[in-house]
Structures are given as structure tokens and as C-alpha cells.
C-alpha positions as CSV (number, residue, x, y, z in Angstrom):
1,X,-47.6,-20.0,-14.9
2,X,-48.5,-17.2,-17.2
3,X,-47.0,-16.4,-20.9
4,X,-47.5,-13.1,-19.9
5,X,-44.8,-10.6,-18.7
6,X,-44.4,-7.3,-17.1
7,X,-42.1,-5.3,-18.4
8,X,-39.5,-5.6,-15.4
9,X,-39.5,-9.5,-15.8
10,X,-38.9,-9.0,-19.7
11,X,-35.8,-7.2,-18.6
12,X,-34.2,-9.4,-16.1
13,X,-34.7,-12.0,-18.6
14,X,-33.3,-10.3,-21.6
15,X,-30.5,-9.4,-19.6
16,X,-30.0,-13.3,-18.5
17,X,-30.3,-14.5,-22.1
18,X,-27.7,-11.9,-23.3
19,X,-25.2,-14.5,-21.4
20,X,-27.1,-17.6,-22.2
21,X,-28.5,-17.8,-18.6
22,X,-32.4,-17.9,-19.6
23,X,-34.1,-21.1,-19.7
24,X,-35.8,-21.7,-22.6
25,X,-39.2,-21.6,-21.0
26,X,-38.0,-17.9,-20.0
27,X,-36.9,-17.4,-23.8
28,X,-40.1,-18.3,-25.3
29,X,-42.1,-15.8,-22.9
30,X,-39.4,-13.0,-23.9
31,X,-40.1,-13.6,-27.3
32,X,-43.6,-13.7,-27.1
33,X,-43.4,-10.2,-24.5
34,X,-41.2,-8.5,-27.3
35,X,-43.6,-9.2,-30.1
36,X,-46.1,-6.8,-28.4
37,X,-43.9,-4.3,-26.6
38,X,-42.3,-1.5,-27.9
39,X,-40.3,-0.4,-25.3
40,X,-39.0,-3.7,-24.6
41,X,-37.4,-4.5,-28.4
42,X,-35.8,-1.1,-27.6
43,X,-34.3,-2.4,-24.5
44,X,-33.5,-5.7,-26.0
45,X,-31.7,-4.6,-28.9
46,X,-29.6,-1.8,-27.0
47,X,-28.8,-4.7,-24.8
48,X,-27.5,-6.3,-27.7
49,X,-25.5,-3.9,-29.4
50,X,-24.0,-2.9,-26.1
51,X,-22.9,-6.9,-25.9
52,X,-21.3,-7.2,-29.5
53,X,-19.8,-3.7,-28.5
54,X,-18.0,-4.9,-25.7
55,X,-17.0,-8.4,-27.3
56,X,-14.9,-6.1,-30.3
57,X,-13.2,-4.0,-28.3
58,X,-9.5,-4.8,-27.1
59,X,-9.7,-3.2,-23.7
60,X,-7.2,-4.4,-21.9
61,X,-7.4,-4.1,-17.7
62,X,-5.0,-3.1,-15.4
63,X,-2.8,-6.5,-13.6
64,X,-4.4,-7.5,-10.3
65,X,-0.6,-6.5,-9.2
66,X,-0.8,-3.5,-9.8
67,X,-4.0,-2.8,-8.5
68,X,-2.7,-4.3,-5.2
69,X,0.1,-2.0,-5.0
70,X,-2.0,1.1,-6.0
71,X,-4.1,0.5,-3.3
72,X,-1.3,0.0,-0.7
73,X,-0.1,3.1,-1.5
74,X,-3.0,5.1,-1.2
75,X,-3.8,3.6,2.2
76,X,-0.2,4.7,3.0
77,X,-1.0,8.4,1.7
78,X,-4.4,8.5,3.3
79,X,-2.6,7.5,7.0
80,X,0.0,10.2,6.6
């Protein structure tokens, strides 16, 4: 087992410890991956501004009733 990532498993993992799904093993070798790579940090902290982004805003979704209907209907206008 290597400390050493590429930069496409430094990814997948910064994406699963955005939602606390990375072990810590994988936490430590993200860590130690950012440290050296540029391009990475740039990913990682996008990834986390994009996250607090999301958790401030009060977008509110469309009732899965609605969405049931609206889809009904355009089935109905597509037959016609």
C-alpha cells in the first residue's frame, strides 16, 4: 500500500471526504498528495467552496407531487 497518489485517486478522495466518506487512512494520503500538488489544492479548495456554497443557499425544490403531475402531463402531450 503506497502513500503515494495519482492525481485521479486524490480526486475521488477529496470528493468522498467533502461528505465525510474517506477513511482516515485515505485522509492522511490526501493530505500528504496535496502538500506536493498544485493542481490538486486547486481542486480541493473549489471543492470546498462549492460545498459551503451549496450549504448557505435556501434553494428550495419543487414537491415530488408536482413533479409527478408535470410529468403525467407531458406524457399526455407527447401521445397526442
Amino acid at each position: 500500500m503506497s502513500i503515494f497518489l495519482k492525481c485521479e485517486e486524490a480526486n475521488i478522495i477529496c470528493d468522498k471526504n467533502q461528505y465525510k466518506e474517506a477513511s482516515f487512512w485515505d485522509s492522511v494520503k490526501l493530505n500528504i498528495h496535496l502538500i506536493y500538488c498544485k493542481f490538486c489544492r486547486q481542486y480541493s479548495a473549489r471543492n470546498n467552496r462549492l460545498t459551503k456554497l451549496f450549504k448557505k443557499s435556501t434553494i428550495k425544490t419543487m414537491p415530488s407531487d408536482y413533479k409527478t403531475a408535470m410529468k403525467e402531463r407531458l406524457r399526455q402531450e407527447m401521445t397526442k
